[in-house]
N, CA, C and O atoms as a Tripos MOL2 file, in Angstrom:
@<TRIPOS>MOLECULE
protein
  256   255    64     0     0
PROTEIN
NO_CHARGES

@<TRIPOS>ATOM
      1 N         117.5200   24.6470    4.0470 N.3       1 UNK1
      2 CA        117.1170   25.7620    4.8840 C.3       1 UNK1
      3 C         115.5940   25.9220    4.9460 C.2       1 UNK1
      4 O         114.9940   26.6610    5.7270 O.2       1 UNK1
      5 N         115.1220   25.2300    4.1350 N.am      2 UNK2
      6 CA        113.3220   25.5760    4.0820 C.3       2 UNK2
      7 C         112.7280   24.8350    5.0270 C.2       2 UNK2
      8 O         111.6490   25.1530    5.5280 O.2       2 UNK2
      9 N         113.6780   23.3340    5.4800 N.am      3 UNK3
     10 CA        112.9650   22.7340    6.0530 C.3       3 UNK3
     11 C         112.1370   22.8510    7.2590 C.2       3 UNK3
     12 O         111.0900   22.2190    7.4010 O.2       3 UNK3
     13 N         112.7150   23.8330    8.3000 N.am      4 UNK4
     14 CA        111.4360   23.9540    9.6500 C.3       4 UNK4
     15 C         110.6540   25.0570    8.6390 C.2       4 UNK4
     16 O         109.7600   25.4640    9.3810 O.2       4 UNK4
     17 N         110.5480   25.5340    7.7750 N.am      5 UNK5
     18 CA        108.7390   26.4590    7.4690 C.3       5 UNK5
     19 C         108.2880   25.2060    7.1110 C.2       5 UNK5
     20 O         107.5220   24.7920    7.9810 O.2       5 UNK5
     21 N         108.4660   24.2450    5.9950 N.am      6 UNK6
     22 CA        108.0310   23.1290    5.5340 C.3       6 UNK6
     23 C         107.1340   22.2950    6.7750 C.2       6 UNK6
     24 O         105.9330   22.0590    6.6430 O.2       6 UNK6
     25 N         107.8420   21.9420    7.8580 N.am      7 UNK7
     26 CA        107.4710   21.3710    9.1550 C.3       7 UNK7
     27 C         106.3680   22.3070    9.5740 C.2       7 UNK7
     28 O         105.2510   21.7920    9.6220 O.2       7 UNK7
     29 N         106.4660   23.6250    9.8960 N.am      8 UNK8
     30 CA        105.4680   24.6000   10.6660 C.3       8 UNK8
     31 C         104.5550   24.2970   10.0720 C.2       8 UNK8
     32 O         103.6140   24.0070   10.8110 O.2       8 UNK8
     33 N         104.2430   24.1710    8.5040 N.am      9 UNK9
     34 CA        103.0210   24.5220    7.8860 C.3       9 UNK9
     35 C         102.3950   23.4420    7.8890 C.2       9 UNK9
     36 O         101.1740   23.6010    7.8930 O.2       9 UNK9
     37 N         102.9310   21.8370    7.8890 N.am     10 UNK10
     38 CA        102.6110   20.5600    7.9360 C.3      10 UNK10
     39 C         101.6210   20.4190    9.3610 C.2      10 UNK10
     40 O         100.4340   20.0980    9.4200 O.2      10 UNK10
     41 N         102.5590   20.7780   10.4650 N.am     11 UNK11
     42 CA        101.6380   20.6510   11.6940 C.3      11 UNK11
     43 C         101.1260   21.9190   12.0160 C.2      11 UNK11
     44 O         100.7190   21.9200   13.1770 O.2      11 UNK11
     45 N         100.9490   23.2740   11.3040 N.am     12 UNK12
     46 CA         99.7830   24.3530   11.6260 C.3      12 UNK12
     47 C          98.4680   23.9010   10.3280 C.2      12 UNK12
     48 O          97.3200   24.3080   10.5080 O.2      12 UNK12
     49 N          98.7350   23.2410    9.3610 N.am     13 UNK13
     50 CA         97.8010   22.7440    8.4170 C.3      13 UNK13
     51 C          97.2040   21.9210    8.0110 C.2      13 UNK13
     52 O          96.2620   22.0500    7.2290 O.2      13 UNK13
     53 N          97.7860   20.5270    8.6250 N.am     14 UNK14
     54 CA         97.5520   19.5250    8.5930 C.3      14 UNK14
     55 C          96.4450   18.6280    9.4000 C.2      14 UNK14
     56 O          96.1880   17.4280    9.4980 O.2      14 UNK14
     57 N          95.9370   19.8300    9.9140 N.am     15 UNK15
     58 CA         94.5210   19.1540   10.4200 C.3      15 UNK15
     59 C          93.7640   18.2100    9.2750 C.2      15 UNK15
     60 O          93.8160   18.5950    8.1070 O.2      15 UNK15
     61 N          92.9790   16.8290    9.6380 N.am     16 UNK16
     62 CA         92.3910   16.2600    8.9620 C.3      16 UNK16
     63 C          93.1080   15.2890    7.8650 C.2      16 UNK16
     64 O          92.7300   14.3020    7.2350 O.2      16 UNK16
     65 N          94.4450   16.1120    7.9420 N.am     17 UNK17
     66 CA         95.2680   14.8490    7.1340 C.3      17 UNK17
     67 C          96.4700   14.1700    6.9940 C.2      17 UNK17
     68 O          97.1600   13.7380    6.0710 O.2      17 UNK17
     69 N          96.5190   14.2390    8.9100 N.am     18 UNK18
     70 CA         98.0350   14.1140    9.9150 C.3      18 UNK18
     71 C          97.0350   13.9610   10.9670 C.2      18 UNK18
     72 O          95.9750   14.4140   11.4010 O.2      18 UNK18
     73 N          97.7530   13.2630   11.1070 N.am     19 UNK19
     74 CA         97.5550   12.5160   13.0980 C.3      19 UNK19
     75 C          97.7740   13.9460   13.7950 C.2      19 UNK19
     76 O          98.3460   14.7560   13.0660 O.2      19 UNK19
     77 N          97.4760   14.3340   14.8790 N.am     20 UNK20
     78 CA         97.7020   14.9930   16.3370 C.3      20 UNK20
     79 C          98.9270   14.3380   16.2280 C.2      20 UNK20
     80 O          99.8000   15.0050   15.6730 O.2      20 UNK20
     81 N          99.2670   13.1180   16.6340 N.am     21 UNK21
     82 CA        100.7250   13.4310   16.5640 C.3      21 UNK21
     83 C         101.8170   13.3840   15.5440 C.2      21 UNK21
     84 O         102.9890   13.6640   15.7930 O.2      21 UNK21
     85 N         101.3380   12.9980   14.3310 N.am     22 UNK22
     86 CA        102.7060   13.6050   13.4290 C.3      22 UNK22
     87 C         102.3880   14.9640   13.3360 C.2      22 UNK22
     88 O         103.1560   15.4090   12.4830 O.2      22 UNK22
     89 N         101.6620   15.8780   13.7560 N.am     23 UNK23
     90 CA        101.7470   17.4270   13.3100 C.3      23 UNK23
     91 C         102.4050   17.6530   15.0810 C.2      23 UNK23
     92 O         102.0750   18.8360   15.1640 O.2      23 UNK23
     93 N         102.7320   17.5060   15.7670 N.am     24 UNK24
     94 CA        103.5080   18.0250   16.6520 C.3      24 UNK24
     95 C         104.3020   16.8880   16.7290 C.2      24 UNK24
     96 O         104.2470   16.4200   17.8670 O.2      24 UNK24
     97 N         105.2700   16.0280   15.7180 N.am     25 UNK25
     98 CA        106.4930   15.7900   15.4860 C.3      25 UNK25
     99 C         106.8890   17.2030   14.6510 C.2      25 UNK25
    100 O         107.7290   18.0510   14.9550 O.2      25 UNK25
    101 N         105.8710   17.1460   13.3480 N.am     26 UNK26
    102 CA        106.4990   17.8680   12.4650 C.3      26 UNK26
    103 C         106.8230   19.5040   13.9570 C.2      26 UNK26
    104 O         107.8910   20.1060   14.0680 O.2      26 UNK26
    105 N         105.8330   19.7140   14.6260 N.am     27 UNK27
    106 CA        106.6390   21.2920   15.2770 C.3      27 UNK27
    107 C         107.7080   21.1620   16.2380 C.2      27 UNK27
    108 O         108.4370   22.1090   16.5320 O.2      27 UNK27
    109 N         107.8650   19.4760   16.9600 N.am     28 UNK28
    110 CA        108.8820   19.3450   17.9640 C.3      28 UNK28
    111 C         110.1240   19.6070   16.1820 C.2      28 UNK28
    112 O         110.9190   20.5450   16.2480 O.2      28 UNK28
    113 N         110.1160   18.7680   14.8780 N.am     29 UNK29
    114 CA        110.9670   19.4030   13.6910 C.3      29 UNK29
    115 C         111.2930   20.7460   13.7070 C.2      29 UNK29
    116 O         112.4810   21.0700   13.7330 O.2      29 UNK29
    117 N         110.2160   21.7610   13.6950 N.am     30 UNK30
    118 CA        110.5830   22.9150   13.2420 C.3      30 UNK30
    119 C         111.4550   23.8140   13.9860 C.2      30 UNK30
    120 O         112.2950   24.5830   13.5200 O.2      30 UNK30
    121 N         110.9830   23.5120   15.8390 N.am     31 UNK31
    122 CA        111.8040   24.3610   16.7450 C.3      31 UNK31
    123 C         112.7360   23.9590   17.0820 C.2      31 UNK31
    124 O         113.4590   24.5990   17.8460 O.2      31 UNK31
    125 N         113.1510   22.3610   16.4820 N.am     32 UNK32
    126 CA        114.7390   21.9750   16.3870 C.3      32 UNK32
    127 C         115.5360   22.9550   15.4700 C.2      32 UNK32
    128 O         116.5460   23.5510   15.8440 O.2      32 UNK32
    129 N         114.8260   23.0860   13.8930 N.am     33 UNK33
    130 CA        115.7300   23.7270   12.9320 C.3      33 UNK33
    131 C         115.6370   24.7930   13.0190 C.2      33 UNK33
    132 O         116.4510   25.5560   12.4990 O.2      33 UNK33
    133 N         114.4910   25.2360   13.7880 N.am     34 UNK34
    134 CA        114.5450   26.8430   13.6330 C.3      34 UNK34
    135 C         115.8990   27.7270   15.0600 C.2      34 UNK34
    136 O         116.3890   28.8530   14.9750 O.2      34 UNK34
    137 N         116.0460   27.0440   15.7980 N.am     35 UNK35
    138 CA        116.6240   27.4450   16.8150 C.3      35 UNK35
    139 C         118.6420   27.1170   16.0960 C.2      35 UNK35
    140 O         119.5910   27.8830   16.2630 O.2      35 UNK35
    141 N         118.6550   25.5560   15.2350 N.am     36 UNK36
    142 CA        119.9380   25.7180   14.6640 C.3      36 UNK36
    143 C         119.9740   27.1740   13.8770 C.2      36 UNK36
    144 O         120.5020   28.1310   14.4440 O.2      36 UNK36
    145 N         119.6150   27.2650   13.0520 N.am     37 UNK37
    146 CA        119.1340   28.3200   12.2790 C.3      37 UNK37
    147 C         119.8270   29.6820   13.3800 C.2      37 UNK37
    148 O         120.9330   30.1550   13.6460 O.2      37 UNK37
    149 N         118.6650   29.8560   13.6860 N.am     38 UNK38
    150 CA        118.9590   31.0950   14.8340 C.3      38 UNK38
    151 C         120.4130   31.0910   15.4200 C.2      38 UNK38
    152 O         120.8170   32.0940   16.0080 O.2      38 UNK38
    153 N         121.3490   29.7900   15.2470 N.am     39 UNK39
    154 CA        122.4830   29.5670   16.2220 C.3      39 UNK39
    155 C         123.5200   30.1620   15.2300 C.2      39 UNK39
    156 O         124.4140   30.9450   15.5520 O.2      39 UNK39
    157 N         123.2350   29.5910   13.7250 N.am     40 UNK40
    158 CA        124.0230   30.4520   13.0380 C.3      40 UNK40
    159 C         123.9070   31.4990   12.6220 C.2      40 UNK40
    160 O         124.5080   31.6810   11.5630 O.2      40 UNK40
    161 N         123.3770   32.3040   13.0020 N.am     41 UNK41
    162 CA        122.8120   33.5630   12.8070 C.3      41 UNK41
    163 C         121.4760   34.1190   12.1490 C.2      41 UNK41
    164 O         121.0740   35.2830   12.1270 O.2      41 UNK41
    165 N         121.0000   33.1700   11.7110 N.am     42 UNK42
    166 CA        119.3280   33.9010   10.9080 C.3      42 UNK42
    167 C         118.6770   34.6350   12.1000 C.2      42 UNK42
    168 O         118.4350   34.1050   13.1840 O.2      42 UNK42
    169 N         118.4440   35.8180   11.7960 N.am     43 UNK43
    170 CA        117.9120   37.2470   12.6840 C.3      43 UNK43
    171 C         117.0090   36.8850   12.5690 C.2      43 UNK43
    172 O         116.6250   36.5300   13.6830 O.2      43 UNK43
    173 N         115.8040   36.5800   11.3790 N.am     44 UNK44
    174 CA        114.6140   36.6020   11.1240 C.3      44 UNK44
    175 C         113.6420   35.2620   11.2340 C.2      44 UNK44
    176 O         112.6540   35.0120   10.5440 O.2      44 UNK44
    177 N         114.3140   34.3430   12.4890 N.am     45 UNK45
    178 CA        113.3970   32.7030   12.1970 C.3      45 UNK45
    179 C         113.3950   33.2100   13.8540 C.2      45 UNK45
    180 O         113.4920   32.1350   14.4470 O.2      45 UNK45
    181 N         113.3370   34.2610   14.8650 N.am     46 UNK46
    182 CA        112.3300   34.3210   15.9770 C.3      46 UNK46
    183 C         111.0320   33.8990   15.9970 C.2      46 UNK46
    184 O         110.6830   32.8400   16.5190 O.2      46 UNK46
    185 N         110.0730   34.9100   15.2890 N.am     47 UNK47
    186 CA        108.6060   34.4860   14.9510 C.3      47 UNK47
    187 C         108.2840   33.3790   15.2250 C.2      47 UNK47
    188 O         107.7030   32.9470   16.2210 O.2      47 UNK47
    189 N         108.7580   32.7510   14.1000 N.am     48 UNK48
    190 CA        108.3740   31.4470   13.7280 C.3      48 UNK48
    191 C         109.5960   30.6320   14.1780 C.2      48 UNK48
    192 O         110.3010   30.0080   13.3840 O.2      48 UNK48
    193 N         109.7660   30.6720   15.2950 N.am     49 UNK49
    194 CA        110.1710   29.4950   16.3980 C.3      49 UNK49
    195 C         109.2550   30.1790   17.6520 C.2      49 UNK49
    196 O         108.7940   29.3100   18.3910 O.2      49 UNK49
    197 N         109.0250   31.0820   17.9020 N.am     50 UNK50
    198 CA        107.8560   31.4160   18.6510 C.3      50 UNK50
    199 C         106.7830   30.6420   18.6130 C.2      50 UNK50
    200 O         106.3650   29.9620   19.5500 O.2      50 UNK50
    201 N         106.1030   30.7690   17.0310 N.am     51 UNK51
    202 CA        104.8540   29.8860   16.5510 C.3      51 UNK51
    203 C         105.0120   28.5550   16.6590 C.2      51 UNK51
    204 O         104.1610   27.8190   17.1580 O.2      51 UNK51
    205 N         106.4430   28.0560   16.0560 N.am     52 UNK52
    206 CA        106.7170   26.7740   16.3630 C.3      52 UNK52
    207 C         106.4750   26.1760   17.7610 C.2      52 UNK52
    208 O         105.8200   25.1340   17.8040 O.2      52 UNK52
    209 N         106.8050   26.5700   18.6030 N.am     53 UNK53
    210 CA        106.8730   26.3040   20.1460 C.3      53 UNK53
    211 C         105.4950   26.3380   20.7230 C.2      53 UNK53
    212 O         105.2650   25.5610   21.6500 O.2      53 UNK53
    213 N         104.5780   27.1070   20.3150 N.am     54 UNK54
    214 CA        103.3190   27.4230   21.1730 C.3      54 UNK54
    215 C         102.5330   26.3580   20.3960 C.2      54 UNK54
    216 O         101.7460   25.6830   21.0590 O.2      54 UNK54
    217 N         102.6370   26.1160   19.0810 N.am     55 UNK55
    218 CA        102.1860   24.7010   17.9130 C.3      55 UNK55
    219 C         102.3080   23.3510   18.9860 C.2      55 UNK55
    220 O         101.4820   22.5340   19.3930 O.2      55 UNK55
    221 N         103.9000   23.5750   19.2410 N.am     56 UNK56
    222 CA        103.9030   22.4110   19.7200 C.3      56 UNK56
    223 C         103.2450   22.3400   21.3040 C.2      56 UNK56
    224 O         102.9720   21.1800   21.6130 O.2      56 UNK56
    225 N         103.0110   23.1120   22.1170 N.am     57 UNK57
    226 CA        102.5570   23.2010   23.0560 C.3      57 UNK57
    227 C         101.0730   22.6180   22.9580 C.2      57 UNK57
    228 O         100.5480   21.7150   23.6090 O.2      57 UNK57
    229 N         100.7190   23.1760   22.2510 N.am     58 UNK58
    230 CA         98.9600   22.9940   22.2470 C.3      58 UNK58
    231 C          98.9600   21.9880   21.4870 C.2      58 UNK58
    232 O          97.8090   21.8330   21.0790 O.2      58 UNK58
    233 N          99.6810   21.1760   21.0570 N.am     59 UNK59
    234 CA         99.5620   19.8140   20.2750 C.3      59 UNK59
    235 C          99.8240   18.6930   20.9720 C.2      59 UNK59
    236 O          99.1790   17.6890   20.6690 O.2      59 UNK59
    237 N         101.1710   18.5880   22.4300 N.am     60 UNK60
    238 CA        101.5580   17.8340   22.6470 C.3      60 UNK60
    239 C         100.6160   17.0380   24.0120 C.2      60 UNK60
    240 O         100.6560   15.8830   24.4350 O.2      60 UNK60
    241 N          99.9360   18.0360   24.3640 N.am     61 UNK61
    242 CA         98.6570   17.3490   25.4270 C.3      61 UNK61
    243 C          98.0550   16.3080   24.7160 C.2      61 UNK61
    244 O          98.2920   15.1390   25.0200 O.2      61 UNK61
    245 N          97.4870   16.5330   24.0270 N.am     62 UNK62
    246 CA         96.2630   15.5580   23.1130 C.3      62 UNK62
    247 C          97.4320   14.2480   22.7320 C.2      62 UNK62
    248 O          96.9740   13.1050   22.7240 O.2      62 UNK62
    249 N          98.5140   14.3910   22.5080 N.am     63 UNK63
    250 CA         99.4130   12.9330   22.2030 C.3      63 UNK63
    251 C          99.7190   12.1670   23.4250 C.2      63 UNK63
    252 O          99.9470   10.9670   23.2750 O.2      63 UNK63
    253 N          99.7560   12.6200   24.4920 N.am     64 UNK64
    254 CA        100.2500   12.1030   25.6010 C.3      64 UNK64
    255 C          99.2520   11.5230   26.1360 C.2      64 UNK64
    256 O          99.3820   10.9310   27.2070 O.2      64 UNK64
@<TRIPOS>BOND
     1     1     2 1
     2     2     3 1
     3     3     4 2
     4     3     5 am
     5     5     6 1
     6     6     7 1
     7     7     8 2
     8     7     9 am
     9     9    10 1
    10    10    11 1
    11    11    12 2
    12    11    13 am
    13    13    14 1
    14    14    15 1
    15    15    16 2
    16    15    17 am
    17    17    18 1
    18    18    19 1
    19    19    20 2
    20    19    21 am
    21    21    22 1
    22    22    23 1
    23    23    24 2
    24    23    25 am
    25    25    26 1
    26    26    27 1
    27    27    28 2
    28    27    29 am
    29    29    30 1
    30    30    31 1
    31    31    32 2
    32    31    33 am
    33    33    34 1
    34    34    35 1
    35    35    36 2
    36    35    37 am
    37    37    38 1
    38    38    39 1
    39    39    40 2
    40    39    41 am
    41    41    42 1
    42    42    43 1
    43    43    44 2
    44    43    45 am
    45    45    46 1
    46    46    47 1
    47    47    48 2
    48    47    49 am
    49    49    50 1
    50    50    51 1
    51    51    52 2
    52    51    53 am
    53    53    54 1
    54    54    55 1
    55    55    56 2
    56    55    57 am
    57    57    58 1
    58    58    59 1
    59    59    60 2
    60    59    61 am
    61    61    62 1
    62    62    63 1
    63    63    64 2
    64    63    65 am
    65    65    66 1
    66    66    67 1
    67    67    68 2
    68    67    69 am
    69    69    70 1
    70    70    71 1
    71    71    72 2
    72    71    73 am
    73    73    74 1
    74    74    75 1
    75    75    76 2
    76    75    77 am
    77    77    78 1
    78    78    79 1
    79    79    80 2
    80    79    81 am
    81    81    82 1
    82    82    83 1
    83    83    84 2
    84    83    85 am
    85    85    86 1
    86    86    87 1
    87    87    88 2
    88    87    89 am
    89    89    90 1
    90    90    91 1
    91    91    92 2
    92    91    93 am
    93    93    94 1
    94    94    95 1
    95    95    96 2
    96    95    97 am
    97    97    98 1
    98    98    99 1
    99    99   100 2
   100    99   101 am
   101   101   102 1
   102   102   103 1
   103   103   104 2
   104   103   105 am
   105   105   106 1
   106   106   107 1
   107   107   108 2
   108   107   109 am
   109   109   110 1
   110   110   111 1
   111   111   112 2
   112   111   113 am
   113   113   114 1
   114   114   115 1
   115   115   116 2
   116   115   117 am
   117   117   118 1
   118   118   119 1
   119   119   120 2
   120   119   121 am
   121   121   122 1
   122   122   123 1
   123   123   124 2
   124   123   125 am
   125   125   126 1
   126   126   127 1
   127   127   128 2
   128   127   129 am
   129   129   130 1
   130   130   131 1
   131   131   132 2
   132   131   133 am
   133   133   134 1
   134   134   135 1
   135   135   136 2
   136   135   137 am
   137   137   138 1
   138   138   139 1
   139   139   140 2
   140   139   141 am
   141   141   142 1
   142   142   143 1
   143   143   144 2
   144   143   145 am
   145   145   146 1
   146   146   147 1
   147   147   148 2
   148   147   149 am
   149   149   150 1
   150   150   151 1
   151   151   152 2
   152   151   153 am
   153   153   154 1
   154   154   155 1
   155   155   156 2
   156   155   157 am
   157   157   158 1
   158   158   159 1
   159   159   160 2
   160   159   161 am
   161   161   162 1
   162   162   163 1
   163   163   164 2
   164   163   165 am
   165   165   166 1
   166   166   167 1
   167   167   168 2
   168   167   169 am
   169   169   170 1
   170   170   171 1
   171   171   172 2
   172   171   173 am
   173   173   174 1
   174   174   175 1
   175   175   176 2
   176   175   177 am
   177   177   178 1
   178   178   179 1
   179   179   180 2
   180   179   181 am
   181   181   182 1
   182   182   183 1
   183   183   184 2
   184   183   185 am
   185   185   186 1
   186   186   187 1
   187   187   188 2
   188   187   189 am
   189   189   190 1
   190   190   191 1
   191   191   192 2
   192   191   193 am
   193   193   194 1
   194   194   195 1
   195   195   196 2
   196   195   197 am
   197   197   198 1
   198   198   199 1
   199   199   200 2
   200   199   201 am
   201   201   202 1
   202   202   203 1
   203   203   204 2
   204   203   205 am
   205   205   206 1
   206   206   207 1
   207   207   208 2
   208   207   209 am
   209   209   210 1
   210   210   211 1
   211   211   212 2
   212   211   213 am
   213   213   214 1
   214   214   215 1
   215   215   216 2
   216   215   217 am
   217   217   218 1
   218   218   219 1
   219   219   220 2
   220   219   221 am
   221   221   222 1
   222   222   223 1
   223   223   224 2
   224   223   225 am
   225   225   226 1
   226   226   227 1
   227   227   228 2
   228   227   229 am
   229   229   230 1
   230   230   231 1
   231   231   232 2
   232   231   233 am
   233   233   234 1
   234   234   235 1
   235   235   236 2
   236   235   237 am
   237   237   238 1
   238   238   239 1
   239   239   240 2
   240   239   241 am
   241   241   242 1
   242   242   243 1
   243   243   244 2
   244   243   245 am
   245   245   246 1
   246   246   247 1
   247   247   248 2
   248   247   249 am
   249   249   250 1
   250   250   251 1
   251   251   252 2
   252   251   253 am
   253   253   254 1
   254   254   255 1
   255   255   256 2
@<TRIPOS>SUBSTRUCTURE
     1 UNK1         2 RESIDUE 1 A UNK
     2 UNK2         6 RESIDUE 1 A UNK
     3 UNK3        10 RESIDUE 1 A UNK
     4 UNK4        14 RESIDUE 1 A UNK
     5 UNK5        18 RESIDUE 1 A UNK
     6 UNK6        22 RESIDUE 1 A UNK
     7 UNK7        26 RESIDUE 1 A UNK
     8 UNK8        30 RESIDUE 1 A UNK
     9 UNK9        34 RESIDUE 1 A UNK
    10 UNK10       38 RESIDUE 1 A UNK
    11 UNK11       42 RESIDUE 1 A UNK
    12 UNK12       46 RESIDUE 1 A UNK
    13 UNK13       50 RESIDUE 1 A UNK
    14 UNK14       54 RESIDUE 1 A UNK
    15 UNK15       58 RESIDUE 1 A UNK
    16 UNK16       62 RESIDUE 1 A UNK
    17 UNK17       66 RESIDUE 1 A UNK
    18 UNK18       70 RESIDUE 1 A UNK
    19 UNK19       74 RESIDUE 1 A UNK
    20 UNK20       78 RESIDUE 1 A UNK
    21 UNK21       82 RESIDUE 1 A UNK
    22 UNK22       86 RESIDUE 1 A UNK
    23 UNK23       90 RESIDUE 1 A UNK
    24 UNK24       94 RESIDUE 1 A UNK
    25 UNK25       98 RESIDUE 1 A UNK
    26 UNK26      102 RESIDUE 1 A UNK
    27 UNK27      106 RESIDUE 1 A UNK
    28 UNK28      110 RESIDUE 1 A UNK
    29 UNK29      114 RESIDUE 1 A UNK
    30 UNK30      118 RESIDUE 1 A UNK
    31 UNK31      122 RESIDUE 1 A UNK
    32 UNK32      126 RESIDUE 1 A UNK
    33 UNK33      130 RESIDUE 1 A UNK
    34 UNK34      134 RESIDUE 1 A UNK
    35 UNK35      138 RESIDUE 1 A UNK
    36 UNK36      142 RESIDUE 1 A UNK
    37 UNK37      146 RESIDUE 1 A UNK
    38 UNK38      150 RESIDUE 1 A UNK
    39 UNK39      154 RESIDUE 1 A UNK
    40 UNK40      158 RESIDUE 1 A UNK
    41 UNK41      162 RESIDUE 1 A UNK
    42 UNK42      166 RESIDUE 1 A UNK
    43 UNK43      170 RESIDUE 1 A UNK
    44 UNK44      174 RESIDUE 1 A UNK
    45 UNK45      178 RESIDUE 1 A UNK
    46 UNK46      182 RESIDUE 1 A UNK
    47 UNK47      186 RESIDUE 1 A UNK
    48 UNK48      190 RESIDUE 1 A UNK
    49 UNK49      194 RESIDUE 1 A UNK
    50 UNK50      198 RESIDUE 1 A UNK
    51 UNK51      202 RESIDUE 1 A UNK
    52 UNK52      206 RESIDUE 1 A UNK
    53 UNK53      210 RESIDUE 1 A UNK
    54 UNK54      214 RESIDUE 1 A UNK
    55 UNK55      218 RESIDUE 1 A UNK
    56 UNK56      222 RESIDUE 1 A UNK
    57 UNK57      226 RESIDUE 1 A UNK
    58 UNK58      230 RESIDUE 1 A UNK
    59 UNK59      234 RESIDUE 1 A UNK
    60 UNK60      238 RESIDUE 1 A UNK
    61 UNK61      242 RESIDUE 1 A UNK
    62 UNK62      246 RESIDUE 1 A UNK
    63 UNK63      250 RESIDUE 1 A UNK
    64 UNK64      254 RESIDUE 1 A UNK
């Protein structure tokens, strides 16, 4: 269950010691698990599939 915060913090922190693109693998990771998550009911992983999503937004230009 830890694993998408694990992912968020990899590609919101990992500047300088992750590629541009493994830190928006790790957030395309997080808003995969965070949205299963959400499917089985966790009330409280909105936020942070919010953050996840806008991570990956502003990450995935610079890979392409």
């Amino acid at each position: 269950m830890n694993y998408p915060n694990i992912c968020l913090r990899l590609a919101r922190y990992g500047a300088g010691r992750l590629t541009v693109g493994q830190r928006a693998f790790f957030a395309a990771e997080a808003v995969h698990w965070f949205e299963e998550r959400i499917q089985m009911g966790d009330v409280y992983s909105d936020e942070s599939l919010a953050q996840a999503k806008r991570l990956y937004e502003e990450l995935t230009p610079a890979v392409l």
